[in-house]
C-alpha positions as CSV (number, residue, x, y, z in Angstrom):
1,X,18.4,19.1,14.1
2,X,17.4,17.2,17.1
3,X,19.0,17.6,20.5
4,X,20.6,14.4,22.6
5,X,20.1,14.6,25.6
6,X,23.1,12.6,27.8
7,X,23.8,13.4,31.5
8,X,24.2,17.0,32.5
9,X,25.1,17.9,28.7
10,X,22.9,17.8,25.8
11,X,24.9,17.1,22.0
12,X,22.8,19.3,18.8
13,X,23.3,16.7,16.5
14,X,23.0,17.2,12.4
15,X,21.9,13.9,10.6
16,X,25.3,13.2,8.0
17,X,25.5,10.0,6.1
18,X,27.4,7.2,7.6
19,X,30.9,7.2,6.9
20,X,32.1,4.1,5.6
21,X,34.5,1.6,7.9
22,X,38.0,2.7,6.1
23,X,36.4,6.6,6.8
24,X,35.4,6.3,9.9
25,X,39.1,5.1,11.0
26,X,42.1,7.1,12.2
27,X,41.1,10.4,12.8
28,X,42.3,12.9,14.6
29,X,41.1,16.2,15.9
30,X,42.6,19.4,18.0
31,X,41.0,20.7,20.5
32,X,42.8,24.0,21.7
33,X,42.2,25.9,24.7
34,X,43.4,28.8,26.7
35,X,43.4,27.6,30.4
36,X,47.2,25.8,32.1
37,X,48.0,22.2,31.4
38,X,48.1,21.9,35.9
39,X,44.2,23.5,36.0
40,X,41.2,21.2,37.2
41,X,39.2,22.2,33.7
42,X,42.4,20.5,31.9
43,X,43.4,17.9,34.0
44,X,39.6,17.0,35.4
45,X,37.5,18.0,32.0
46,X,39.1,18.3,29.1
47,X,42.2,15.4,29.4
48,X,39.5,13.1,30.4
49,X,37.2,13.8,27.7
50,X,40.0,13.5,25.7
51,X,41.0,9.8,27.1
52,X,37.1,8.7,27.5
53,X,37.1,9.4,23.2
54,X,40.2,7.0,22.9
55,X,38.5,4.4,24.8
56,X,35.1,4.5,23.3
57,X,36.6,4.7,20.0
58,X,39.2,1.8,20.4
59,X,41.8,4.2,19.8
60,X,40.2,5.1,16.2
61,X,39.5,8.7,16.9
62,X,42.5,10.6,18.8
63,X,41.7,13.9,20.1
64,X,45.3,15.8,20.7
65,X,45.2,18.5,23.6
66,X,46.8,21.9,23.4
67,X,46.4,24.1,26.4
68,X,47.8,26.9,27.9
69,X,46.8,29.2,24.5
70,X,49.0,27.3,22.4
71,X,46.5,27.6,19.5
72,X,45.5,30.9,20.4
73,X,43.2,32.7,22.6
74,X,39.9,32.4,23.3
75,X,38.3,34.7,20.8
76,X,41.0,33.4,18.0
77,X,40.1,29.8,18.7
78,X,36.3,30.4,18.3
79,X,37.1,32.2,14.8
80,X,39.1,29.1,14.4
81,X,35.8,27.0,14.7
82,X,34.3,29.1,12.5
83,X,37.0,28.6,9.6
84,X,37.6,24.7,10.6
85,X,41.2,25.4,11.4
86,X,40.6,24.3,14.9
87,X,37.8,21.1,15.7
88,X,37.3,22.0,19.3
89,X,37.7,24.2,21.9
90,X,36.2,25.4,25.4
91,X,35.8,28.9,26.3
92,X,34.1,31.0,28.9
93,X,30.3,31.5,27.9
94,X,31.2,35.3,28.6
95,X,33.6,35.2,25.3
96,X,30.7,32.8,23.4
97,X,28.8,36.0,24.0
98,X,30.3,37.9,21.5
99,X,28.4,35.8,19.1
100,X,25.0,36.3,20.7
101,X,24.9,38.8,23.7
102,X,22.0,36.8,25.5
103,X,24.1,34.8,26.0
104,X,25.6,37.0,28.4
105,X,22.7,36.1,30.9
106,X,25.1,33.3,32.2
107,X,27.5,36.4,33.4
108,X,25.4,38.6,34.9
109,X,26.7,39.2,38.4
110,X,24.7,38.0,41.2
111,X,22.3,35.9,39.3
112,X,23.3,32.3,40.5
113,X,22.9,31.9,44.2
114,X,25.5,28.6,44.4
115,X,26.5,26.0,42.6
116,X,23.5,23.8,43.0
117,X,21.3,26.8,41.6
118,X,23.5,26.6,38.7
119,X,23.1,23.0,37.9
120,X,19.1,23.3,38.3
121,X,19.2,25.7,35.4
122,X,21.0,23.7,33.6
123,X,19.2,20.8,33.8
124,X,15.6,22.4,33.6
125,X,16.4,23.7,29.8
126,X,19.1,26.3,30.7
127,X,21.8,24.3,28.9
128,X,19.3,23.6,25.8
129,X,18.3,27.4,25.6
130,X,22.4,27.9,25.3
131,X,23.0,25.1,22.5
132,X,20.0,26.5,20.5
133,X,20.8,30.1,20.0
134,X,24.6,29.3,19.7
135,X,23.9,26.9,16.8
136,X,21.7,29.8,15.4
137,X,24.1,32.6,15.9
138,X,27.7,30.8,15.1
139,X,29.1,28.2,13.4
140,X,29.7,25.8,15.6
141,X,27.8,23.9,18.2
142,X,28.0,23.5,21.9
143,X,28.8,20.1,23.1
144,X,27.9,20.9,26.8
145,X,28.8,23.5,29.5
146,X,30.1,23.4,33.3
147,X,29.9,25.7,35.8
148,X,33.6,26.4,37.4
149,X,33.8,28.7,40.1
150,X,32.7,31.9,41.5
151,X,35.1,35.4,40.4
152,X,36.5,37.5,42.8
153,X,38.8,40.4,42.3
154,X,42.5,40.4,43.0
155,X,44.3,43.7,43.0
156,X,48.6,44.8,43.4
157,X,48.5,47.3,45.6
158,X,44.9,48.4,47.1
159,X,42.6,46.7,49.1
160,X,38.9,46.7,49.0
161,X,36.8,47.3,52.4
162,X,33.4,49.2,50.4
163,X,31.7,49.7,47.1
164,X,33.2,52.9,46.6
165,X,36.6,51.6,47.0
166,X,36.6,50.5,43.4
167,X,36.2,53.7,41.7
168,X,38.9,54.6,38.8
169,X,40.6,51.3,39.5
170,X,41.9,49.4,36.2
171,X,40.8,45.7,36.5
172,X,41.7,43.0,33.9
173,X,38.9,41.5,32.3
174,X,38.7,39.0,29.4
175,X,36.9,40.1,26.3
176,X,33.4,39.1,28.2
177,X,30.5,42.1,27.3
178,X,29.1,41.5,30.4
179,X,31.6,41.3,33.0
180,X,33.4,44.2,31.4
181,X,29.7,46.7,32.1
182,X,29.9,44.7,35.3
183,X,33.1,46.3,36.6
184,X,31.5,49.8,34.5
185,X,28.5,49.9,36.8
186,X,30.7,48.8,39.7
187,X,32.5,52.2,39.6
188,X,36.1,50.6,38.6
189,X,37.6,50.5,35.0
190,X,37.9,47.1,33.0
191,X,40.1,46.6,30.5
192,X,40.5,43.5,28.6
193,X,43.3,42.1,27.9
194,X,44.3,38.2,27.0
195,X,44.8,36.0,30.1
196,X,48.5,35.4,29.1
197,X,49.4,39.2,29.4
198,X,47.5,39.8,32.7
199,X,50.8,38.8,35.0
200,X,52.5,41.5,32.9
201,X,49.9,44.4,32.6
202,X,49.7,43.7,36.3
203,X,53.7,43.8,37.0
204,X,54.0,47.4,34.6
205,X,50.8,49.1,36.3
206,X,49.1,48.9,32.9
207,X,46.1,47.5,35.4
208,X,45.9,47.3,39.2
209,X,44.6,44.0,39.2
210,X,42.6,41.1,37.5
211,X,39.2,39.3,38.6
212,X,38.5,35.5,38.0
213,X,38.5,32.5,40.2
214,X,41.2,31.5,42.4
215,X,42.8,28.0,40.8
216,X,43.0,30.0,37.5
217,X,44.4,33.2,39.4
218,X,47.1,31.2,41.1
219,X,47.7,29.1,38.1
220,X,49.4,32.2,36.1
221,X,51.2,33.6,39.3
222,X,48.9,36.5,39.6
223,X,49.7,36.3,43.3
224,X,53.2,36.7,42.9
225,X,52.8,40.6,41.7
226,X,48.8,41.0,43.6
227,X,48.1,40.4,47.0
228,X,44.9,41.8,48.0
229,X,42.3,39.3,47.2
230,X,38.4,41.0,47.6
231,X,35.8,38.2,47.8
232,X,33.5,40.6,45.3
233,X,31.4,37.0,43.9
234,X,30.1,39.4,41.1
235,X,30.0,36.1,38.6
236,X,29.8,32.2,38.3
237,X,32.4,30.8,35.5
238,X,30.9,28.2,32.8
239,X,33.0,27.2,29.8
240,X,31.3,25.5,27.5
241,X,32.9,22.8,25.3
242,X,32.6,23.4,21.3
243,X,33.2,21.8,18.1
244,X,33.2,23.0,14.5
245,X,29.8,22.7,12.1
246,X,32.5,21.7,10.0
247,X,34.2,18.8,12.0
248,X,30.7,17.8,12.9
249,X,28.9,17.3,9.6
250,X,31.9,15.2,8.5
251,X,31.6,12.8,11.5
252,X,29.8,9.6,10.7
253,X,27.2,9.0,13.3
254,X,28.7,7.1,15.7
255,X,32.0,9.2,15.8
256,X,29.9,11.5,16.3
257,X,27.8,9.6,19.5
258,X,31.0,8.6,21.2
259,X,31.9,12.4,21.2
260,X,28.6,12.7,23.0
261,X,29.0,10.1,25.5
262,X,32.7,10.9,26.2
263,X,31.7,14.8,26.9
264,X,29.0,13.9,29.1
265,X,31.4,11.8,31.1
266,X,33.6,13.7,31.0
267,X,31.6,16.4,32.8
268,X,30.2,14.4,35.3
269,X,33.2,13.7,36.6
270,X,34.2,17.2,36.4
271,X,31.4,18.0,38.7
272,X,32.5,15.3,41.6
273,X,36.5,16.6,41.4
274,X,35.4,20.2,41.6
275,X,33.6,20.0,44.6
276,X,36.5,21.2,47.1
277,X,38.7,22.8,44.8
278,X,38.0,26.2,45.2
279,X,38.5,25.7,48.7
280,X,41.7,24.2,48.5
281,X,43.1,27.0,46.3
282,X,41.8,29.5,48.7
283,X,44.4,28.0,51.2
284,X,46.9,27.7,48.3
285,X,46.7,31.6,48.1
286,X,47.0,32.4,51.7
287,X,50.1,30.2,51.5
288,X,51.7,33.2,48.9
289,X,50.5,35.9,51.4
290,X,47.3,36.3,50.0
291,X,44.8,38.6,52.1
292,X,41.3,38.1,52.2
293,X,38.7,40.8,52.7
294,X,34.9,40.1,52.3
295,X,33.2,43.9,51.7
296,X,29.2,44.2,52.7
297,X,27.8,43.1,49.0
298,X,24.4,44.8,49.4
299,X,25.7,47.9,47.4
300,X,27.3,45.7,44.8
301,X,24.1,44.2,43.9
302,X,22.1,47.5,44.2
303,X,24.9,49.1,42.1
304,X,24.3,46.4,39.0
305,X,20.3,46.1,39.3
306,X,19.9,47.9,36.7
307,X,22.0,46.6,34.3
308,X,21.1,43.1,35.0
309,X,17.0,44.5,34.2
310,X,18.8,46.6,31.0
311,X,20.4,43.8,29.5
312,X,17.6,41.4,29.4
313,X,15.3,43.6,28.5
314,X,17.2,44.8,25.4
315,X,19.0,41.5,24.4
316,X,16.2,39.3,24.1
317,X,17.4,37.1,27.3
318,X,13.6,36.7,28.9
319,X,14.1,33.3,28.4
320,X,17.6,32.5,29.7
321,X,16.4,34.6,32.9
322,X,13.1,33.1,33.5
323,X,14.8,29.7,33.5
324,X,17.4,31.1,36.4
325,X,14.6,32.9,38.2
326,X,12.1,29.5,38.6
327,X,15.2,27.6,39.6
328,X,16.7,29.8,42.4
């Protein structure tokens, strides 16, 4: 394997033979994913990628969008890569670290200082670290990987002014190792459940609350049923964009080079539109009656220290954290 380097995202490439003209034309592949058709990582990632393959490709390779879960959740639509029932598919790195907890490294709370910190790593070997041990551990490969937006905690009827304030409180988390023993060694009680039954669990009292960021928050309504909003920061987002081994090794070579150049288009322009929206949905919220507390997060980070030391030490992450730590 070798490792293209274009942009912000490097492609893991396998060598296949050259398919011929008639092969290489007309084809079509799904990519599936769990996030709203309206959200900036459809509309401003994955629906350009999506267009940016069509024109590279003259229209010979069509890449049809489902969104919103339509093809499953997260964790099904990696199994799906797996199987080659679904090509492609972008996921939190927290749910790609099922496959290899290292991976987790990305989710550890309060390891990225801002969004500029973030990009650094990536692009001092952060993002080639990633590819590697995902091609080593799953099967399938990651095309590249974006950072979205910091997490915060959103809760129905309890608002958060200290540390201690979270004890015994049910928080929705998605099937992420890390940010569930995040919300452990925080005091409060996660519980995962699929994005598309957070509204609900929330609604019944089967949780108090959810954490994520705030355009995906307000996407699913959260804020109709949740209205105290506790700027907690405990973790940066990054989905990574995947395809199948399967779909990949029967990709001629320059199918499979136009995939590469339209995903690292496709995130650079990701990067320039998400520049102000977290800001804008921050507004958005207050709009619905939203309330905003910022709690002292000394504590928060004292309270996950040793976790964060804990999990690289027994996951094999020195590497993943030495690159975030000479990049900070």
């Amino acid at each position: 394997m070798k490792y293209v380097h274009a942009g912000l995202f490097a492609v893991t490439t396998t060598l296949v033979q050259v398919a011929s003209p008639a092969a290489a034309a007309d084809l079509t592949l799904r990519l599936g994913h769990h996030v709203p058709a309206e959200h900036s990582t459809n509309r401003e990632f994955a629906q350009v990628f999506v267009d940016l393959v069509s024109e590279k490709s003259d229209g010979a390779i069509k890449v049809q969008n489902y969104p919103a879960g339509q093809l499953g959740g997260q964790r099904e639509l990696l199994e799906g890569l797996e199987l080659g029932t679904i090509d492609m598919s972008y996921a939190d790195i927290g749910v790609v670290a099922n496959y290899d907890l290292a991976l987790g490294t990305l989710d550890l709370p309060y390891v990225f200082d801002n969004m500029d910190h973030a990009y650094r790593a990536m692009e001092d070997g952060l993002l080639d670290a990633v590819q590697a041990r995902v091609a080593d551990a799953g099967s399938f490969q990651v095309l590249g990987m974006i950072p979205v937006a910091f997490r915060d905690t959103l809760l129905a009827e309890k608002d958060v002014k200290t540390l201690g304030d979270l004890k015994g409180i049910k928080v929705r988390t998605p099937e992420a190792p890390v940010l569930i023993d995040t919300f452990r060694a925080l005091g409060a009680n996660p519980t995962p459940i699929p994005s598309g039954e957070a509204y609900t669990a929330i609604q019944t009292h089967v949780v108090d609350g959810m954490e994520g960021h705030k355009e995906f928050i307000y996407t699913i309504r959260v804020p109709e049923v949740a209205k105290h909003w506790i700027e907690t920061k405990h973790n940066l987002t990054f989905n990574v964009l995947n395809i199948s081994d399967i779909t990949w090794n029967r990709l001629s070579e320059e199918q499979q080079a136009t995939i590469t150049e339209a995903a690292a288009e496709a995130a650079a322009h990701f990067r320039t539109a998400n520049a102000e929206i977290d800001n804008q949905f921050r507004e958005k919220l207050k709009a619905e009656g939203v309330t905003f507390s910022s709690p002292d997060l000394a504590p928060f980070r004292e309270a996950v220290s040793p976790m964060i030391e804990a999990f690289v030490a027994d996951n094999g992450a020195d590497e993943l954290w030495s690159i975030i730590e000479e990049t900070r």
